[in-house]
Backbone as JSON Lines, residues from 0, in Angstrom:
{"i":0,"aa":"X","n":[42.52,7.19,86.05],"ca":[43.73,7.81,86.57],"c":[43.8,7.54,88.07]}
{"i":1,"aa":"X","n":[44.21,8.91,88.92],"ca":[44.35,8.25,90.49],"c":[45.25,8.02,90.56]}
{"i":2,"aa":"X","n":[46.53,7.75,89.73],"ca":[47.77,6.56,90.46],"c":[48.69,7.83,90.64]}
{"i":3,"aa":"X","n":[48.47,9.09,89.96],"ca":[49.39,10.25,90.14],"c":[48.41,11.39,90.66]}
{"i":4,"aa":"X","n":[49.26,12.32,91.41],"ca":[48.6,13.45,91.29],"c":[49.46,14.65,90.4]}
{"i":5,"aa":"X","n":[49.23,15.47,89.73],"ca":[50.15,16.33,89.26],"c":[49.97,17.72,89.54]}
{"i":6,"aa":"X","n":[50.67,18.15,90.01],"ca":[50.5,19.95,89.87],"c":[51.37,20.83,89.46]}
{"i":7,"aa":"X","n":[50.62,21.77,88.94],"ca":[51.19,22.3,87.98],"c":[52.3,24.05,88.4]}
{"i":8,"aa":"X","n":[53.0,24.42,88.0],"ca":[54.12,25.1,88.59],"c":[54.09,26.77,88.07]}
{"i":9,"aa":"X","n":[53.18,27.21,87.78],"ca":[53.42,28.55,87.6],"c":[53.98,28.73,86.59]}
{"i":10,"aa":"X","n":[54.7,28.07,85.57],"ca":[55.25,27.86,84.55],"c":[54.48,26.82,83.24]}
{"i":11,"aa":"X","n":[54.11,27.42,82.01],"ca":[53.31,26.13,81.51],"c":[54.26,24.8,81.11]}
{"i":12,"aa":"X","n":[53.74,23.82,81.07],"ca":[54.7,22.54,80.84],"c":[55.07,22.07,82.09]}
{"i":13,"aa":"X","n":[55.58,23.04,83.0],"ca":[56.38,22.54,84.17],"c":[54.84,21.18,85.18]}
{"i":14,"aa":"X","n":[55.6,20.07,85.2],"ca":[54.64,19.72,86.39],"c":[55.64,18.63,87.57]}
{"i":15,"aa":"X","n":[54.66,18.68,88.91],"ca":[55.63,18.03,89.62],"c":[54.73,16.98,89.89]}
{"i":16,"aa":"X","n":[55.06,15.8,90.06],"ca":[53.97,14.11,90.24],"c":[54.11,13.98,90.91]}
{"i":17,"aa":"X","n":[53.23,13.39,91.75],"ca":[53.31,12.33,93.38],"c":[52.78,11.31,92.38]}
{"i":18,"aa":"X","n":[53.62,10.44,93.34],"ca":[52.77,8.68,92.73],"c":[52.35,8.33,93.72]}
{"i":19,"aa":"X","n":[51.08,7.17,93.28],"ca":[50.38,6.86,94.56],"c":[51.41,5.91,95.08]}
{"i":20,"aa":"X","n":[51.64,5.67,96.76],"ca":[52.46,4.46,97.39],"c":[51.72,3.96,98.12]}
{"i":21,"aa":"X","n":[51.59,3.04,98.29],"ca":[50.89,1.71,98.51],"c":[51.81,0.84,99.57]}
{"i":22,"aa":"X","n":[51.65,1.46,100.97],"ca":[52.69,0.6,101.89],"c":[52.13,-0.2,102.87]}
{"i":23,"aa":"X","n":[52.47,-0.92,103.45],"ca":[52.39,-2.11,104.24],"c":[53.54,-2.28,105.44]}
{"i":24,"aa":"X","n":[53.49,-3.0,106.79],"ca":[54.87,-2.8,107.37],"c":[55.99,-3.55,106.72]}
{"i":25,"aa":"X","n":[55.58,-4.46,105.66],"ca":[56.68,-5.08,105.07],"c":[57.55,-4.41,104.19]}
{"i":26,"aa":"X","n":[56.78,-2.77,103.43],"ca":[57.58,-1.78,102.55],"c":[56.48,-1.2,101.75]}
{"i":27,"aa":"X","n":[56.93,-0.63,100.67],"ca":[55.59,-0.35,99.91],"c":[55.9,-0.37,98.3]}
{"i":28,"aa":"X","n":[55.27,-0.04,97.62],"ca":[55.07,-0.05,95.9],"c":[54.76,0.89,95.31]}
{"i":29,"aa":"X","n":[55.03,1.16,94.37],"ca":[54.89,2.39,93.47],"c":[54.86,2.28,92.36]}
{"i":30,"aa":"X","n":[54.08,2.84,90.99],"ca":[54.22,2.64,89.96],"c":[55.05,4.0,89.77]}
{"i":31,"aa":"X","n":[56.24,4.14,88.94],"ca":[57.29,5.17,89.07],"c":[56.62,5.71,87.28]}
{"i":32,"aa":"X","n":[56.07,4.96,86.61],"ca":[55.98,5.58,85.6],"c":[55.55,4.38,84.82]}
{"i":33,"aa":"X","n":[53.86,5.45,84.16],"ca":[52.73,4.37,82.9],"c":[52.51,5.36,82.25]}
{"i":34,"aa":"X","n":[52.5,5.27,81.12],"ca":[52.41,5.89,80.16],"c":[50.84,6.2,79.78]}
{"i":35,"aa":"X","n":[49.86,5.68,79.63],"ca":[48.68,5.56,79.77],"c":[48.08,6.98,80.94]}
{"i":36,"aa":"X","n":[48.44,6.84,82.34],"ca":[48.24,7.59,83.58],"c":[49.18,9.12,83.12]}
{"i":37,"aa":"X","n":[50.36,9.19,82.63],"ca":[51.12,10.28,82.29],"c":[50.05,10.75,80.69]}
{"i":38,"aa":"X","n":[49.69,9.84,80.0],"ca":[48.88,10.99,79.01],"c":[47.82,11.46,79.41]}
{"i":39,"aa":"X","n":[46.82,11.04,80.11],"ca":[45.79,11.48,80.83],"c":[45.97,13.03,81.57]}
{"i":40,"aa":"X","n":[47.22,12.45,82.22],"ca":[47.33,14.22,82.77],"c":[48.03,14.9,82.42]}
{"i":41,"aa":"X","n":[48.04,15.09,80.93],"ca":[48.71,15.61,80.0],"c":[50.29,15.72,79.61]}
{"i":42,"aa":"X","n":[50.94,14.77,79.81],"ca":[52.4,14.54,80.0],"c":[52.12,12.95,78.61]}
{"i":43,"aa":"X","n":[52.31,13.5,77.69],"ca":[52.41,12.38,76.63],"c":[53.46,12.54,75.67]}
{"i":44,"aa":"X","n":[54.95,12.14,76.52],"ca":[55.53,12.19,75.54],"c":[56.46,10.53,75.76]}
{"i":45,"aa":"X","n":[57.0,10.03,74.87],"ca":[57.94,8.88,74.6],"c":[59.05,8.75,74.94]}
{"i":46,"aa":"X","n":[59.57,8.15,76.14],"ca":[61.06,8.3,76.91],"c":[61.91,7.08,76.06]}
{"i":47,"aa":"X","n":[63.34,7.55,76.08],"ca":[64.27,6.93,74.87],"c":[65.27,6.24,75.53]}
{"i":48,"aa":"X","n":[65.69,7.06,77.02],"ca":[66.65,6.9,77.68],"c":[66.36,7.24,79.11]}
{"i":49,"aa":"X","n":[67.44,6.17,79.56],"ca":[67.16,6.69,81.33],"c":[68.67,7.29,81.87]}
{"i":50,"aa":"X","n":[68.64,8.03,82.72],"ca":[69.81,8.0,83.33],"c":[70.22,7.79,84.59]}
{"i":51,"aa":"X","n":[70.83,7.58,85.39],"ca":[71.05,7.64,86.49],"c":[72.68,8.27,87.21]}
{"i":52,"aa":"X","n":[72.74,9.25,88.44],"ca":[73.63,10.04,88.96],"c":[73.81,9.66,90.15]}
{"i":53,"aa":"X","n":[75.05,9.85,90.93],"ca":[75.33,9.63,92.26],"c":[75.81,11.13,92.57]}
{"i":54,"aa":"X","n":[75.46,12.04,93.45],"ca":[76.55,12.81,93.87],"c":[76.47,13.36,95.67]}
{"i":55,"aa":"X","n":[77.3,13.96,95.81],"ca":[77.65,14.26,97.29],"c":[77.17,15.47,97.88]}
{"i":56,"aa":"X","n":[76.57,15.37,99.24],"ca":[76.19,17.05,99.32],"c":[76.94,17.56,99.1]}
{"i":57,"aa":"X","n":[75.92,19.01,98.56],"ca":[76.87,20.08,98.12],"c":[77.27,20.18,96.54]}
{"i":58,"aa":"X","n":[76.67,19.26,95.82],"ca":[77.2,19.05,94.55],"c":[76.45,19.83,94.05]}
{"i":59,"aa":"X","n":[76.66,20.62,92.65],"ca":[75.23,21.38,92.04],"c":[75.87,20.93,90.55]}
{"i":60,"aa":"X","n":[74.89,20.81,90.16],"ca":[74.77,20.18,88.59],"c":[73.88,20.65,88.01]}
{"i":61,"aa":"X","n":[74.49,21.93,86.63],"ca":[73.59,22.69,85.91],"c":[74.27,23.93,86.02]}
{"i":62,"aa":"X","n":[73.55,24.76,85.07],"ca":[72.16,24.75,84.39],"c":[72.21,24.15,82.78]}
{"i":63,"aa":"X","n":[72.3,22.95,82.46],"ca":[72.02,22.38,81.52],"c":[71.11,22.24,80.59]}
{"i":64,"aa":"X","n":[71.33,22.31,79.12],"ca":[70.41,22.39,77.92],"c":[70.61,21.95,77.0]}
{"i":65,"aa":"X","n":[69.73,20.97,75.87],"ca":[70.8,20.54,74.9],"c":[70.35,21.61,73.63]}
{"i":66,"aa":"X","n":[70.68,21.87,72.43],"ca":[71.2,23.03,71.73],"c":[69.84,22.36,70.69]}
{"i":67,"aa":"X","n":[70.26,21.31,69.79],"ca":[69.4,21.2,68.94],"c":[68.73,19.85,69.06]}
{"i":68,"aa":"X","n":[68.78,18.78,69.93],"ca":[68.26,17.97,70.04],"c":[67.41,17.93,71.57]}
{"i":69,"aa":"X","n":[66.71,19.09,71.77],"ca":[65.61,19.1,72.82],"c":[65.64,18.27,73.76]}
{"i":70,"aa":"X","n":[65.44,18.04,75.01],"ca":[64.7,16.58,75.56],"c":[63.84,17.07,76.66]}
{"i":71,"aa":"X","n":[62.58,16.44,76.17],"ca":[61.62,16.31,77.63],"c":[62.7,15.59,78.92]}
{"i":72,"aa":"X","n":[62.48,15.89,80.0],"ca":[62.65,15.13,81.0],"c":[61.8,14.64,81.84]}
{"i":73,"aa":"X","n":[61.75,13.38,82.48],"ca":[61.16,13.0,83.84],"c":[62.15,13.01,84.72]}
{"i":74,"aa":"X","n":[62.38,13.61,85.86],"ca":[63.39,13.27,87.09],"c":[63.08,13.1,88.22]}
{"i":75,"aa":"X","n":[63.94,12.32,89.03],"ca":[63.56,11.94,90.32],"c":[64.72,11.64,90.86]}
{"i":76,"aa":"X","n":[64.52,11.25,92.37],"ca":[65.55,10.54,93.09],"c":[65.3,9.57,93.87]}
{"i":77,"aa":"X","n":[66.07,8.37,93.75],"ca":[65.72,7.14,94.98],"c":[66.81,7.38,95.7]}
{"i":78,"aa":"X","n":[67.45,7.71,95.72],"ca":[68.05,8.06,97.4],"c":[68.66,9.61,97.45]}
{"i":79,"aa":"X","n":[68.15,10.06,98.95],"ca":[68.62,11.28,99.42],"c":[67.72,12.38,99.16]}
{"i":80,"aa":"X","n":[68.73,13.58,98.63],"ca":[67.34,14.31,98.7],"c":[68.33,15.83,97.6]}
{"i":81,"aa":"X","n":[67.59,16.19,96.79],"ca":[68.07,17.71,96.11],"c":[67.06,18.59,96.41]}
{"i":82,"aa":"X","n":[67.67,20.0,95.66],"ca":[66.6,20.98,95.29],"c":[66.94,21.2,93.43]}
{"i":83,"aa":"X","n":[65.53,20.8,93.0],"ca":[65.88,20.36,91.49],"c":[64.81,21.74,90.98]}
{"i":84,"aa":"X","n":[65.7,22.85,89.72],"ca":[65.39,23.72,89.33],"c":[65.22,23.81,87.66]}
{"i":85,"aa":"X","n":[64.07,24.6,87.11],"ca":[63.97,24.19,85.69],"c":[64.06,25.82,85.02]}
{"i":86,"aa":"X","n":[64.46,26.23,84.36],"ca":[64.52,27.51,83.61],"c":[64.13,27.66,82.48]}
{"i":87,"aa":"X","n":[62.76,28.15,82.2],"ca":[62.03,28.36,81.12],"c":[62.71,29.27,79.49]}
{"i":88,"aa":"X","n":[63.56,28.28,78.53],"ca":[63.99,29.63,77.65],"c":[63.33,29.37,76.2]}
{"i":89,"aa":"X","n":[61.86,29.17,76.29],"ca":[61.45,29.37,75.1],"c":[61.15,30.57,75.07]}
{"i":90,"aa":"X","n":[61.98,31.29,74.05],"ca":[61.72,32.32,73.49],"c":[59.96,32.6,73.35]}
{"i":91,"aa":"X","n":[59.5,33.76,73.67],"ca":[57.87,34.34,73.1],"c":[57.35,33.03,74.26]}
{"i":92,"aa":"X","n":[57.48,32.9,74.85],"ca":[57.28,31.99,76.36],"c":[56.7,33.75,77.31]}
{"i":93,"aa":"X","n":[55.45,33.48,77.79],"ca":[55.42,34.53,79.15],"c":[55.93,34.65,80.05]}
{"i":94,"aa":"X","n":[56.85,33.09,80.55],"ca":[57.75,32.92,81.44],"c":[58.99,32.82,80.88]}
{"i":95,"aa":"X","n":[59.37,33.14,79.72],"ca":[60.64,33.07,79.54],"c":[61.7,33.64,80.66]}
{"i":96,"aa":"X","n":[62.87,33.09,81.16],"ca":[63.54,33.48,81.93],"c":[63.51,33.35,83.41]}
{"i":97,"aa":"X","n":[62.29,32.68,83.63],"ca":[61.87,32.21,85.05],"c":[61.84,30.88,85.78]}
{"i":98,"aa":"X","n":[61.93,30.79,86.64],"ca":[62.32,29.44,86.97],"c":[61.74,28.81,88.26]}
{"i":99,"aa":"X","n":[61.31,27.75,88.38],"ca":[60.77,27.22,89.48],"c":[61.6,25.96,90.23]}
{"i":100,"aa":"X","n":[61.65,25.95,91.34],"ca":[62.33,24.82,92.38],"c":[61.7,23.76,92.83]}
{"i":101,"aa":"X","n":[62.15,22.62,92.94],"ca":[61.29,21.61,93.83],"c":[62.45,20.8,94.79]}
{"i":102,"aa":"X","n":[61.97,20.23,95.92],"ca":[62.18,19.26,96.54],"c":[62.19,18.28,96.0]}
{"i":103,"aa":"X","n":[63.41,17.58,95.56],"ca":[62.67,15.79,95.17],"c":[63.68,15.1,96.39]}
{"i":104,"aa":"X","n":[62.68,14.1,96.66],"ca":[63.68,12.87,97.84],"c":[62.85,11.53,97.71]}
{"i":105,"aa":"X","n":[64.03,11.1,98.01],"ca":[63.44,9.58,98.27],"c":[62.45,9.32,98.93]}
{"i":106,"aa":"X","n":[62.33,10.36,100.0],"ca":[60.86,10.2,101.08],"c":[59.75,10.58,100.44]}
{"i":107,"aa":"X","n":[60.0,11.85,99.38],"ca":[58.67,12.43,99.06],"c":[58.08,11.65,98.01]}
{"i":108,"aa":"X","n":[59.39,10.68,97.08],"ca":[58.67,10.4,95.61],"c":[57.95,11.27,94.74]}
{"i":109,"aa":"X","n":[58.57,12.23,95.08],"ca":[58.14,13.48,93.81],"c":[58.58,13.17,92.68]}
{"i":110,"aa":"X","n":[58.44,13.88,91.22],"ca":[59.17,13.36,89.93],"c":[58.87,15.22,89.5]}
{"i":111,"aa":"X","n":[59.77,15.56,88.77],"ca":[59.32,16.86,87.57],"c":[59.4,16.54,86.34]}
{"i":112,"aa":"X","n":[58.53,17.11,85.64],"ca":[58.57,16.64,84.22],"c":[58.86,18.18,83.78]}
{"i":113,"aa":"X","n":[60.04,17.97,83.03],"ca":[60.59,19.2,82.68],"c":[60.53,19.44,80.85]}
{"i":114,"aa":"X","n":[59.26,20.14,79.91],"ca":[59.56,19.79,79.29],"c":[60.93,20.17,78.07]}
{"i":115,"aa":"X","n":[60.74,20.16,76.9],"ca":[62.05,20.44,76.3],"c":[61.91,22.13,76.27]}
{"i":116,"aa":"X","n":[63.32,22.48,76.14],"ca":[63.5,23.95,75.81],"c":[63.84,24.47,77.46]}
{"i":117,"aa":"X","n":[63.8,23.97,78.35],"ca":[64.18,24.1,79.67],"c":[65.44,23.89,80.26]}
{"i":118,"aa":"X","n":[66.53,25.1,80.63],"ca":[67.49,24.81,81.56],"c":[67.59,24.06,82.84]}
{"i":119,"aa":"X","n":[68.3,23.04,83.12],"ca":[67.68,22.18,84.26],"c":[69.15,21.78,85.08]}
{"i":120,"aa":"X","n":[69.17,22.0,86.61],"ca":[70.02,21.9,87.26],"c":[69.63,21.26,88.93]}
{"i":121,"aa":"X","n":[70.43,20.57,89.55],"ca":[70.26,20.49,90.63],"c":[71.33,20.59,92.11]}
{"i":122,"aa":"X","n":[71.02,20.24,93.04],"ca":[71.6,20.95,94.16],"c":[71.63,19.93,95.43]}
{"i":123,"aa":"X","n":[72.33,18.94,95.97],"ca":[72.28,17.9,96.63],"c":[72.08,18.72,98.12]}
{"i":124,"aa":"X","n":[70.96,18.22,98.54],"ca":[70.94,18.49,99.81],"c":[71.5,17.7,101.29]}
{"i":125,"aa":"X","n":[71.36,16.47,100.76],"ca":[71.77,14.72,101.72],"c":[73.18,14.76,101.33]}
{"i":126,"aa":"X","n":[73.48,13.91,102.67],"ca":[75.07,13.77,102.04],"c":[75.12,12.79,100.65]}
{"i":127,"aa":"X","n":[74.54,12.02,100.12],"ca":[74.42,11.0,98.96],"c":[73.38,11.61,98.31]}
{"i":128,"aa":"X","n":[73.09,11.79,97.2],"ca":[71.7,11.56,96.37],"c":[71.68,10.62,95.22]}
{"i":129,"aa":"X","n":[70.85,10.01,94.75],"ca":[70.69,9.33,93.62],"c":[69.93,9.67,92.58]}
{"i":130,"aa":"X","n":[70.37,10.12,91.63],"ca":[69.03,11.29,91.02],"c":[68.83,10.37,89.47]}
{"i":131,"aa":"X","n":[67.68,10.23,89.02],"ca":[67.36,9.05,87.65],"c":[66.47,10.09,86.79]}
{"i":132,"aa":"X","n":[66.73,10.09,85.97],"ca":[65.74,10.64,84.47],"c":[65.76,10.2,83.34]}
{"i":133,"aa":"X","n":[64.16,10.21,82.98],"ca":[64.12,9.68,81.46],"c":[63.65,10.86,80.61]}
{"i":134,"aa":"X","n":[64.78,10.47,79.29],"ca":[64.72,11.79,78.46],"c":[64.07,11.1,76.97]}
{"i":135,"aa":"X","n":[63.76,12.1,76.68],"ca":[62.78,12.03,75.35],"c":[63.83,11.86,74.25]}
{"i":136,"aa":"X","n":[64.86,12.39,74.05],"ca":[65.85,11.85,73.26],"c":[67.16,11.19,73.58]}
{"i":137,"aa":"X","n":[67.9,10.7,72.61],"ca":[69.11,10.35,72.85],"c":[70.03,11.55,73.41]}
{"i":138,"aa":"X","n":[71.66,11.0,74.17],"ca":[72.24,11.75,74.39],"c":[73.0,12.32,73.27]}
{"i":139,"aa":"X","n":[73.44,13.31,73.18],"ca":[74.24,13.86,71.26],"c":[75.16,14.71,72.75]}
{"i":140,"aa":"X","n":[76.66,13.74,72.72],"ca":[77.61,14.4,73.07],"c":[77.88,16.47,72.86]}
{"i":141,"aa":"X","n":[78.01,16.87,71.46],"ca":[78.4,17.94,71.22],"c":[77.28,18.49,71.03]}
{"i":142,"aa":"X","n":[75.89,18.81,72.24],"ca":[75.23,19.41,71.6],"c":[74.8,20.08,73.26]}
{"i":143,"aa":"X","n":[75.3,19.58,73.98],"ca":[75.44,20.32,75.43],"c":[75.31,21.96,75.32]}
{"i":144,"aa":"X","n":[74.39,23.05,76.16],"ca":[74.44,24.04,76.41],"c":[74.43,24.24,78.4]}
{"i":145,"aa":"X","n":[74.76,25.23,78.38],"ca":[74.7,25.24,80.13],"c":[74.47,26.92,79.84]}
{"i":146,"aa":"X","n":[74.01,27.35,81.7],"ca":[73.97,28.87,81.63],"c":[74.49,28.8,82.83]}
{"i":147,"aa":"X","n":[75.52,29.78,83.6],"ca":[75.81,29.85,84.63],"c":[74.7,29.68,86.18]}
{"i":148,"aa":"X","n":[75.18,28.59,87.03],"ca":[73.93,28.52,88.24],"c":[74.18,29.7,89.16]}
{"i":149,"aa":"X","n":[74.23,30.51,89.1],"ca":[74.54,31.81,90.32],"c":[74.58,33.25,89.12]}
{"i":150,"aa":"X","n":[73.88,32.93,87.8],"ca":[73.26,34.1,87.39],"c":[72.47,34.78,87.95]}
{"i":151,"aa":"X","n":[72.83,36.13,88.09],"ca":[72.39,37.26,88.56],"c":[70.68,37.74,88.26]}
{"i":152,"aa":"X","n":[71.04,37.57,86.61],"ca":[69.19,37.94,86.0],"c":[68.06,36.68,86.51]}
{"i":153,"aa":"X","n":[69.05,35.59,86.64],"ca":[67.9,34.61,86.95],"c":[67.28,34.37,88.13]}
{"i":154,"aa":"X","n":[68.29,34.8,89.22],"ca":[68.33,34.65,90.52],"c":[67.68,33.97,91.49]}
{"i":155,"aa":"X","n":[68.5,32.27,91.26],"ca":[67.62,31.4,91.54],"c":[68.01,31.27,93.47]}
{"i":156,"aa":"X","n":[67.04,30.76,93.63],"ca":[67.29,30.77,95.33],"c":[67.63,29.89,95.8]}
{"i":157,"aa":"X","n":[68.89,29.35,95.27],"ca":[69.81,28.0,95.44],"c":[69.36,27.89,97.19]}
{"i":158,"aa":"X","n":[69.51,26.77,97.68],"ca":[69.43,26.71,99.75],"c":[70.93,25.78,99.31]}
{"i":159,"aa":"X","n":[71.73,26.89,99.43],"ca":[73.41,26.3,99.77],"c":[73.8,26.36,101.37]}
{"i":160,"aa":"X","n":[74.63,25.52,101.38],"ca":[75.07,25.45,102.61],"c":[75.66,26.15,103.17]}
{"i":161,"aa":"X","n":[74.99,26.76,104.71],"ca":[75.85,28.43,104.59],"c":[77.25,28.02,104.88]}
{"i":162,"aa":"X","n":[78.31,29.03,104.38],"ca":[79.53,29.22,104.27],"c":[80.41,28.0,103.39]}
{"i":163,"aa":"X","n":[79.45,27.83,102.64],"ca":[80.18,26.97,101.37],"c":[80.02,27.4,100.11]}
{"i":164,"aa":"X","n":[81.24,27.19,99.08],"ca":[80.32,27.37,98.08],"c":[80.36,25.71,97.22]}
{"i":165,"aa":"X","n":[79.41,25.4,96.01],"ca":[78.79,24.53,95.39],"c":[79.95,23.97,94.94]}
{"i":166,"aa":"X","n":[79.84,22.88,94.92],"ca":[80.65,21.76,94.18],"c":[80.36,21.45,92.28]}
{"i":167,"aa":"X","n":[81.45,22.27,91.57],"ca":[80.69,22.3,90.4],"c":[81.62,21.55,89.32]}
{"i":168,"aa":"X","n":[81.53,20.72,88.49],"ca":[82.18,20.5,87.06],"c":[83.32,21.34,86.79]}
{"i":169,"aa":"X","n":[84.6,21.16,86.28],"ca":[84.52,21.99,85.5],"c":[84.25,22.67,84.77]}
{"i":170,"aa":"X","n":[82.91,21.64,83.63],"ca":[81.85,22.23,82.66],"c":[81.36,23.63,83.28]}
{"i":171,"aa":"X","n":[80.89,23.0,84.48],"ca":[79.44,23.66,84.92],"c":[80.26,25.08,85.68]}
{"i":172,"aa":"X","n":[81.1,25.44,85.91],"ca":[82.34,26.95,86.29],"c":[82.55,27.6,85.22]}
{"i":173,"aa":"X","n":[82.04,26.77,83.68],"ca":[82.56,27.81,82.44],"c":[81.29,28.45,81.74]}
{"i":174,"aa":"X","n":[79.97,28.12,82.22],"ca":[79.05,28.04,81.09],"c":[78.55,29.8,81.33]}
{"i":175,"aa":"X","n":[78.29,30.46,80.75],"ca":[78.24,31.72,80.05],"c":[76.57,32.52,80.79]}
{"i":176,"aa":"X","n":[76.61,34.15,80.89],"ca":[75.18,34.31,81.75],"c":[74.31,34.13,80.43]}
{"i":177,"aa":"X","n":[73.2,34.24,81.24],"ca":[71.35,34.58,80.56],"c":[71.9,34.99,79.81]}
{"i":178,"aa":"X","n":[72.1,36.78,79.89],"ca":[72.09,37.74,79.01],"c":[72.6,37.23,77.62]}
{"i":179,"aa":"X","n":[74.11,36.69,78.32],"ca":[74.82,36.15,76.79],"c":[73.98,34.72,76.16]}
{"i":180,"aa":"X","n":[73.5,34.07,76.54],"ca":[72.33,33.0,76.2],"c":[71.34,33.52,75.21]}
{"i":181,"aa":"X","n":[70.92,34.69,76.25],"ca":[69.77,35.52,74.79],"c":[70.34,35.98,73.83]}
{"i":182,"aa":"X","n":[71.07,36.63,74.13],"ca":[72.32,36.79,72.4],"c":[72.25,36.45,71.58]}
{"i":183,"aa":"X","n":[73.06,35.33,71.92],"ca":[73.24,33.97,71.23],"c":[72.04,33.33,70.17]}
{"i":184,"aa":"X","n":[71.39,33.32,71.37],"ca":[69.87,32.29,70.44],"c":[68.91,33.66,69.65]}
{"i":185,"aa":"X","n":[69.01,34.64,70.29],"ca":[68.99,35.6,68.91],"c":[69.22,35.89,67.93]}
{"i":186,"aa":"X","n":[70.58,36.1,67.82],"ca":[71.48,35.65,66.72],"c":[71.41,34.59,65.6]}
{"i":187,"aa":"X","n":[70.68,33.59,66.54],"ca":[70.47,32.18,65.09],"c":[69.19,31.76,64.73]}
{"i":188,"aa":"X","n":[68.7,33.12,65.38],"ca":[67.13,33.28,64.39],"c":[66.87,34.55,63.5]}
């Protein structure tokens, strides 16, 4: 191993990676992701898809979930910089309902591996960000869940820009609180 470091988030599953960089004055190198080095430190799962996002400070995107087709995530950003948040809702989870923040930027080369069953949103801090993730499954259009980002029970400690508020989706202005979330997924067990 060596090529990552990982630590782990107060949350089980949750972890955040440094990769080793390897620079020179000409630039530097990185292995962004081996599969081999990710099972070792316990992150062994099979990425299907990548994605990639552009958005503008101020943008917040989330709290996103998919319903019945799960996905691990890896995320990161090569340009700019967010504050990227994960919300624990496995049910009979000790952390159910809790949530942890990270820094990812282009400078730091951080990554989170978020795994499935996790609400996941982020928060552009740079005027540009470029944010990339690989998910463990395909995308399934109609299977989208969201929970409102400025829920009250969850009370995440967004760093918004003072006297603004977030740049959101339409999606992301309709999606429903916690409370009604637990309901819900009560209900269909």
């Amino acid at each position: 191993m060596g090529k990552i470091k990982v630590e782990e988030c107060g949350i089980e599953g949750l972890k955040v990676v440094t990769p080793s960089v390897f620079g020179d004055p000409r630039g530097y190198f990185m292995e962004t992701y081996q599969y081999l080095d990710f099972k070792e430190a316990g992150i062994d799962q099979v990425f299907v898809q990548d994605n990639q996002s552009s958005s503008v400070k101020g943008v917040l995107r989330g709290l996103h979930f998919q319903i019945r087709y799960p996905q691990d995530k890896l995320v990161r950003v090569v340009r700019g910089e967010v504050f990227d948040v994960a919300v624990d809702l496995r049910e009979g989870s000790a952390t159910y309902g809790k949530w942890f923040g990270v820094v990812l930027s282009a400078e730091n080369k951080k990554q989170f591996f978020i795994p499935k069953n996790f609400a996941h949103g982020f928060y552009v801090l740079s005027d540009e960000a470029e944010f990339c993730y690989k998910c463990s499954d395909y995308y399934h259009p109609n299977d989208e869940g969201g929970i409102a980002w400025n829920d009250p029970d969850l009370a995440i400690e967004w760093p918004l820009i003072p006297g603004t508020d977030p740049i959101l989706s339409e999606k992301d202005r309709k999606w429903g609180s916690f409370s009604a979330y637990r309901l819900a997924a009560h209900d269909q067990t």
